[in-house]
N, CA, C and O atoms as a CHARMM CRD file, in Angstrom:
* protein
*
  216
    1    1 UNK  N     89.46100 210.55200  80.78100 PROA 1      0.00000
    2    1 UNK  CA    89.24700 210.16400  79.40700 PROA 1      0.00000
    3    1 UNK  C     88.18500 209.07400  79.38100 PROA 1      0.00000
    4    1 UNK  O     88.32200 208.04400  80.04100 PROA 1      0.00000
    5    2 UNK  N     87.35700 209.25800  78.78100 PROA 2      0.00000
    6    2 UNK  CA    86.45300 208.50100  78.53000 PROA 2      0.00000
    7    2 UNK  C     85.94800 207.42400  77.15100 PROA 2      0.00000
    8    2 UNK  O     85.03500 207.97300  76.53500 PROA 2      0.00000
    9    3 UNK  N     86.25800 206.30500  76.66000 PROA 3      0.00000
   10    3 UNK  CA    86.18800 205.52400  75.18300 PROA 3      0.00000
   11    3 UNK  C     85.02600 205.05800  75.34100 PROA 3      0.00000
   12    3 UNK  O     84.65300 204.88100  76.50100 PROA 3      0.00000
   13    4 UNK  N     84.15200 204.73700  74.26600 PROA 4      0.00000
   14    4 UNK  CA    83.37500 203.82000  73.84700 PROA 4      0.00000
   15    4 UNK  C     83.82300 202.40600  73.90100 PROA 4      0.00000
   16    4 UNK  O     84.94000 201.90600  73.77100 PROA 4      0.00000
   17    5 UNK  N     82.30200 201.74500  74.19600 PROA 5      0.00000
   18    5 UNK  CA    82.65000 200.02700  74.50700 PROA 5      0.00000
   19    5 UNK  C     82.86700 199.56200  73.13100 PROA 5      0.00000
   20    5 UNK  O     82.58500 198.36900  73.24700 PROA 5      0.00000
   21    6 UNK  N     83.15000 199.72400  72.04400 PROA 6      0.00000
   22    6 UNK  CA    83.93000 199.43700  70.61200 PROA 6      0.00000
   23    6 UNK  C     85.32400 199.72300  70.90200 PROA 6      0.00000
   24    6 UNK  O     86.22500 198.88800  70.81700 PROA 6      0.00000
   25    7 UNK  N     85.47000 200.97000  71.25700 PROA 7      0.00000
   26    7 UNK  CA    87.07400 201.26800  71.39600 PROA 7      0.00000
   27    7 UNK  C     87.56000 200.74900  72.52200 PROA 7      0.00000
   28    7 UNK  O     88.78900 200.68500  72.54500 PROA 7      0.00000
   29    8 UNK  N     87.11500 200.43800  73.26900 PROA 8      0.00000
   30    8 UNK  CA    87.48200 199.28000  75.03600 PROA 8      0.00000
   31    8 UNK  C     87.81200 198.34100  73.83200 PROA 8      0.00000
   32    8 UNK  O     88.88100 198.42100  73.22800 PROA 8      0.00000
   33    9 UNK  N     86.56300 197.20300  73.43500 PROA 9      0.00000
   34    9 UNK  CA    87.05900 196.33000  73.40600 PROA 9      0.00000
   35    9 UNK  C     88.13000 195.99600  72.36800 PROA 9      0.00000
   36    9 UNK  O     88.71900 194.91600  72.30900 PROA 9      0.00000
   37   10 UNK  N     88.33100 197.10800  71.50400 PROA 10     0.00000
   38   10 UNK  CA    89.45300 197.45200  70.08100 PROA 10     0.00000
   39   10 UNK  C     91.00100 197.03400  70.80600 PROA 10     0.00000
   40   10 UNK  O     91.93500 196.29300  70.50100 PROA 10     0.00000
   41   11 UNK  N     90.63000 198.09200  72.08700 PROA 11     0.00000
   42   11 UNK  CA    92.02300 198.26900  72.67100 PROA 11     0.00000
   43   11 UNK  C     92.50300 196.74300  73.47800 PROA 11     0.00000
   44   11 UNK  O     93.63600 196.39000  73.80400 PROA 11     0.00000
   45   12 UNK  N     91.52200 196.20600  73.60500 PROA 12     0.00000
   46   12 UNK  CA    91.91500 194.85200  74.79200 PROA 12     0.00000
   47   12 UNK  C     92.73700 193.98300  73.60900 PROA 12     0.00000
   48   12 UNK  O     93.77300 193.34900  73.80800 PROA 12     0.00000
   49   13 UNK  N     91.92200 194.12600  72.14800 PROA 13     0.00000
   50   13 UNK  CA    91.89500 192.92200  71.64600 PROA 13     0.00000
   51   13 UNK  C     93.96600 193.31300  70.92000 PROA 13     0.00000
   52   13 UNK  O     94.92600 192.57600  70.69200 PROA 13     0.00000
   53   14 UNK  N     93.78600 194.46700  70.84200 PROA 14     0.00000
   54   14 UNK  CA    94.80300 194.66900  70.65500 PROA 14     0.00000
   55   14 UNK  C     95.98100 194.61200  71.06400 PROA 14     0.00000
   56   14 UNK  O     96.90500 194.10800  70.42500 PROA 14     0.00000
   57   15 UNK  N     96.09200 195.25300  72.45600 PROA 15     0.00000
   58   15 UNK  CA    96.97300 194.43400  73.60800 PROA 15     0.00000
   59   15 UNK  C     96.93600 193.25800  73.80200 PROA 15     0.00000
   60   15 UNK  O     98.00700 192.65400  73.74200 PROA 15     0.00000
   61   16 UNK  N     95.74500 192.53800  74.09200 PROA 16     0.00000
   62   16 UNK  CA    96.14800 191.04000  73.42700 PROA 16     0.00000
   63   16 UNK  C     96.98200 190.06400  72.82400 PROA 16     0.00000
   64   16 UNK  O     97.68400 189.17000  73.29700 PROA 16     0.00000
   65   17 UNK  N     96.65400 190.58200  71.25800 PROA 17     0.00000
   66   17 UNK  CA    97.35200 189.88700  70.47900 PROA 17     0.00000
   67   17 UNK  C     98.54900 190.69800  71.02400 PROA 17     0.00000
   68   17 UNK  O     99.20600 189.74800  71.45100 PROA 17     0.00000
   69   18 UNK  N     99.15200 191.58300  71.25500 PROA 18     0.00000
   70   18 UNK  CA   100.61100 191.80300  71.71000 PROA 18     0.00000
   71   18 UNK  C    101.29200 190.95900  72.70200 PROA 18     0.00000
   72   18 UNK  O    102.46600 190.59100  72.70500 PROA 18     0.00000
   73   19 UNK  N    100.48300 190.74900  73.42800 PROA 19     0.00000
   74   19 UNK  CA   100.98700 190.19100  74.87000 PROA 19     0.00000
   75   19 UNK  C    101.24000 188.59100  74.48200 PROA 19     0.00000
   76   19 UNK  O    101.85200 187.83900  75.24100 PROA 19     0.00000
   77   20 UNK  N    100.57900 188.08400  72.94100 PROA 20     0.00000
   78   20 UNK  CA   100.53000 186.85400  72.75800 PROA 20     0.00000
   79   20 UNK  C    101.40000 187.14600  71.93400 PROA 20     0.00000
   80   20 UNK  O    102.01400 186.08100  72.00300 PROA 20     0.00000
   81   21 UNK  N    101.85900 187.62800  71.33100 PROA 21     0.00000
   82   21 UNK  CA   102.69100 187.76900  70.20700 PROA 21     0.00000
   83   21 UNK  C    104.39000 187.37800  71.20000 PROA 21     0.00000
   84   21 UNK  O    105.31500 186.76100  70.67200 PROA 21     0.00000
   85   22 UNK  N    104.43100 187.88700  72.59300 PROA 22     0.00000
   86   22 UNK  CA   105.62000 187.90300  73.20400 PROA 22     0.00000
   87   22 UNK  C    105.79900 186.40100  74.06300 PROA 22     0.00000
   88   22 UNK  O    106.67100 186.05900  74.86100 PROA 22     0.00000
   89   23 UNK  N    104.36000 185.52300  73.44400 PROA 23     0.00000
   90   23 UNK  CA   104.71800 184.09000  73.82000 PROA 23     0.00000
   91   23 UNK  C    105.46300 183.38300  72.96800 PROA 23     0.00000
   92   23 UNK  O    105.63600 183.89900  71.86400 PROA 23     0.00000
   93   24 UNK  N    106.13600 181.95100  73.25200 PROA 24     0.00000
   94   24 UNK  CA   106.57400 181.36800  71.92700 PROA 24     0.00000
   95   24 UNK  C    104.92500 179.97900  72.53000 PROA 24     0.00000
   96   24 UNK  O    104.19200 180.05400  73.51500 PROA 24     0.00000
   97   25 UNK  N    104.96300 178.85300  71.32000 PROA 25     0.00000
   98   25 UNK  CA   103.47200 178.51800  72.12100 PROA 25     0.00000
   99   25 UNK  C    102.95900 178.37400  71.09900 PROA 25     0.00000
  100   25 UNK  O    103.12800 177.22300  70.69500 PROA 25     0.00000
  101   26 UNK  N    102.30100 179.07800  70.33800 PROA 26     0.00000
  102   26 UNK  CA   101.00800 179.96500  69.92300 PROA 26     0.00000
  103   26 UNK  C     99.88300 178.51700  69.67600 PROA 26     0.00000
  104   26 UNK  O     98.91100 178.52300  68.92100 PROA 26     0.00000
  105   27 UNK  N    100.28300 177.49400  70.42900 PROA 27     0.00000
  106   27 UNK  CA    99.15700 176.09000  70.39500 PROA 27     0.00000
  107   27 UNK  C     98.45300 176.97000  71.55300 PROA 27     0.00000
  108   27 UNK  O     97.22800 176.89900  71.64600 PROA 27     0.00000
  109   28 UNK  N     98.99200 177.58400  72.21200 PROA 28     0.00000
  110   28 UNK  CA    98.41500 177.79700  74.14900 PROA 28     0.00000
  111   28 UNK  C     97.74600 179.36600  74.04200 PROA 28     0.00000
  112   28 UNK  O     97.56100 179.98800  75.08800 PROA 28     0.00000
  113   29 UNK  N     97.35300 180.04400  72.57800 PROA 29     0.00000
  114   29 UNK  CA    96.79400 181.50300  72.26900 PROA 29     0.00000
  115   29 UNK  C     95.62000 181.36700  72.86000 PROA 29     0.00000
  116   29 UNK  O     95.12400 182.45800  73.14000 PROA 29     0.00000
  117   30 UNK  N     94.72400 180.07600  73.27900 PROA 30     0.00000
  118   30 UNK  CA    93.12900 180.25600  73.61600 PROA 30     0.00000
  119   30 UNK  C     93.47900 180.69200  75.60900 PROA 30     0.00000
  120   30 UNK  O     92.89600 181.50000  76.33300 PROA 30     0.00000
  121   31 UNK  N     94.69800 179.70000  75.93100 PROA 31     0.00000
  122   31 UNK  CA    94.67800 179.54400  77.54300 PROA 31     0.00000
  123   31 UNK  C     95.34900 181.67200  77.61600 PROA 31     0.00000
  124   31 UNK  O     94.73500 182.48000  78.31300 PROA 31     0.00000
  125   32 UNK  N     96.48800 182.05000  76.84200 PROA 32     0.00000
  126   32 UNK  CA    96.46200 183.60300  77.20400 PROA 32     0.00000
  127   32 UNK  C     95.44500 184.38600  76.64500 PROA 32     0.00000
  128   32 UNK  O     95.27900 185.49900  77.14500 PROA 32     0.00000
  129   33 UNK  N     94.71100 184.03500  75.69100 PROA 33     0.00000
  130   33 UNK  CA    93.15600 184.87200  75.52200 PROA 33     0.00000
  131   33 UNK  C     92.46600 184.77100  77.16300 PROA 33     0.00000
  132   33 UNK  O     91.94000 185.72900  77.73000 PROA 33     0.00000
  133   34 UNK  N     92.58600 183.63700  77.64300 PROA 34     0.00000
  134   34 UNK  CA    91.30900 183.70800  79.08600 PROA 34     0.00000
  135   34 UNK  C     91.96800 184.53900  79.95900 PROA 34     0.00000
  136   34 UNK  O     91.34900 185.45300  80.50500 PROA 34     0.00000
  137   35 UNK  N     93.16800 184.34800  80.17300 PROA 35     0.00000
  138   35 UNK  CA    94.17500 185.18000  81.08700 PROA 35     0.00000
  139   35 UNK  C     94.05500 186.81300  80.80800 PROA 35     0.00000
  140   35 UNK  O     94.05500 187.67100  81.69000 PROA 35     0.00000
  141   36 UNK  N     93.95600 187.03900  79.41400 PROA 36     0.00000
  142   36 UNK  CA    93.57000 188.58700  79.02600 PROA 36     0.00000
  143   36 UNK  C     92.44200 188.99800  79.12100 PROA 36     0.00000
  144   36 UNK  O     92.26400 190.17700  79.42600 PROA 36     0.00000
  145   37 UNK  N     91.27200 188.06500  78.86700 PROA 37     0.00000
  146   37 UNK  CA    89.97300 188.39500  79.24700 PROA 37     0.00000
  147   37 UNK  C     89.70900 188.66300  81.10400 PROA 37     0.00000
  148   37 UNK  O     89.11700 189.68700  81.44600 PROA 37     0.00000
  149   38 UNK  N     90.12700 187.81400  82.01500 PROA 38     0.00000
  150   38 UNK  CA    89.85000 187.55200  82.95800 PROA 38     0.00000
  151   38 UNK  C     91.01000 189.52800  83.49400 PROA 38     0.00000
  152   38 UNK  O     90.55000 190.35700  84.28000 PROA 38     0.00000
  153   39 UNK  N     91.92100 189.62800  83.01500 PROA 39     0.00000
  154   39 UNK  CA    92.50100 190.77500  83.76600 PROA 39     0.00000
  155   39 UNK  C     91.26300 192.25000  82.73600 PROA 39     0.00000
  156   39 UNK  O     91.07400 193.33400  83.28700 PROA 39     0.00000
  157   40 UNK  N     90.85700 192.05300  81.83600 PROA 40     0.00000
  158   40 UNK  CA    89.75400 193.01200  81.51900 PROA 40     0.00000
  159   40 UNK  C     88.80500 193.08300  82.09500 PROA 40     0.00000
  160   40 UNK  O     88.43100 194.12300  82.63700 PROA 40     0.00000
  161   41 UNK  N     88.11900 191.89000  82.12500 PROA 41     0.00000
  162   41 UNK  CA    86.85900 192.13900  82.89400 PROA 41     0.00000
  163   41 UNK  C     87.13700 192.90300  84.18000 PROA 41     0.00000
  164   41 UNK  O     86.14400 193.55000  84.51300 PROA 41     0.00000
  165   42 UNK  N     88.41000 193.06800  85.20200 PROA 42     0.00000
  166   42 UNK  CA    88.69100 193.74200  86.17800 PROA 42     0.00000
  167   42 UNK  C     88.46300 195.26600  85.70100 PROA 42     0.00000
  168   42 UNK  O     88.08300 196.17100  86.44400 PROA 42     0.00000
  169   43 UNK  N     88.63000 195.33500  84.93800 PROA 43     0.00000
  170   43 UNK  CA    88.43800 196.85600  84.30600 PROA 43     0.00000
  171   43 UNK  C     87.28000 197.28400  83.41900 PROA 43     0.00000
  172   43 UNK  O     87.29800 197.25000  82.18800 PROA 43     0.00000
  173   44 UNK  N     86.35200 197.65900  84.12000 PROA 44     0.00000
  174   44 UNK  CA    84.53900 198.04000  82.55200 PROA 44     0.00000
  175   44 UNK  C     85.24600 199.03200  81.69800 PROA 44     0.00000
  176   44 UNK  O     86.36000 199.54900  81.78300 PROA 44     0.00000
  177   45 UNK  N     84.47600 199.12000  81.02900 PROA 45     0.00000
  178   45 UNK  CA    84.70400 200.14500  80.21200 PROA 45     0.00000
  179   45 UNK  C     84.47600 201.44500  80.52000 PROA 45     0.00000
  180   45 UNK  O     83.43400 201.87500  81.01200 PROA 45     0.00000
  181   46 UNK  N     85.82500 202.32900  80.12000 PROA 46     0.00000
  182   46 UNK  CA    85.51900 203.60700  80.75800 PROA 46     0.00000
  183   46 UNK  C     84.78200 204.85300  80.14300 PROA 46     0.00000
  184   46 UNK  O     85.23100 205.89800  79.67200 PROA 46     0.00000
  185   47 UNK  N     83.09900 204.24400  80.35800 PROA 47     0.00000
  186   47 UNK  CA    82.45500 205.10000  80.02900 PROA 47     0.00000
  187   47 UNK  C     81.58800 205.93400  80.31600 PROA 47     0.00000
  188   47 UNK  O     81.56600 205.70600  81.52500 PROA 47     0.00000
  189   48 UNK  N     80.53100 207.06500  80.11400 PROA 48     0.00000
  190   48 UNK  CA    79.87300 207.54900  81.15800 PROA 48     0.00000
  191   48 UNK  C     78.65300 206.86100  80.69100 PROA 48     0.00000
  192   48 UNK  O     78.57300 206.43300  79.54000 PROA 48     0.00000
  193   49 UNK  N     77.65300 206.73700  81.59700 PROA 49     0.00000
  194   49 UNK  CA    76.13100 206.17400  81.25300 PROA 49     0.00000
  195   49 UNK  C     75.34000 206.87100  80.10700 PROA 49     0.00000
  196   49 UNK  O     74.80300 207.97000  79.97600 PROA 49     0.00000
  197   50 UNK  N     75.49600 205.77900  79.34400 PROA 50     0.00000
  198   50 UNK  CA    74.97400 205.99100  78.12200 PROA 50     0.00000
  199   50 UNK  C     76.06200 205.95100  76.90200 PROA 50     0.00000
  200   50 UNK  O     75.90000 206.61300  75.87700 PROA 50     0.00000
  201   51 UNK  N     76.74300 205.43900  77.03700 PROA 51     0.00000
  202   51 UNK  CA    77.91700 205.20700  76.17800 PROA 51     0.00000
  203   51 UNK  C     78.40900 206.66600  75.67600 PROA 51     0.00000
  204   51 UNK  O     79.05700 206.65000  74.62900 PROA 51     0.00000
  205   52 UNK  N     78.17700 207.98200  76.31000 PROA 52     0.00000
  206   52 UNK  CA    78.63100 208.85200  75.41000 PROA 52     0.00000
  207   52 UNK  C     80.24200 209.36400  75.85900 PROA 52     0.00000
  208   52 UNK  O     80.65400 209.52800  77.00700 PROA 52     0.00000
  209   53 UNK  N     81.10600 209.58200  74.38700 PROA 53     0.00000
  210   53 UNK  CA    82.63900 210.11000  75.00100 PROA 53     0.00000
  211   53 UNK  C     82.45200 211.56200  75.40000 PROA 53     0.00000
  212   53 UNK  O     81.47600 212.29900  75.53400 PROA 53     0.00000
  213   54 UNK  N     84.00500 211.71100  75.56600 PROA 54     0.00000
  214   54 UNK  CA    84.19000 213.04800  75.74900 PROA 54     0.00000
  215   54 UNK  C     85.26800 213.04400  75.56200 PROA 54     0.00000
  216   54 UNK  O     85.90900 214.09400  75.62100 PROA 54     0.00000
């Protein structure tokens, strides 16, 4: 399966806010934003060259 880098980053931002939603905190939402960014960037976007889906 292949998404566009709009729909990558749709989906991160979305899991995201989930994964923050299951903190109590929400002063500490910037320190689990870096924690969610830093486990994405492990993952590009899964696309083929040239941004096209399939």
């Amino acid at each position: 399966m292949y998404i566009n880098k709009q729909d990558y980053n749709h989906l991160r931002n979305v899991i995201g806010s989930l994964m923050i939603k299951q903190f109590k905190g929400k002063d500490k939402q910037d320190q689990y934003r870096a924690v969610i960014d830093m486990i994405f960037e492990q993952f590009p976007p899964f696309t083929k060259k040239g941004g096209k889906t399939t």
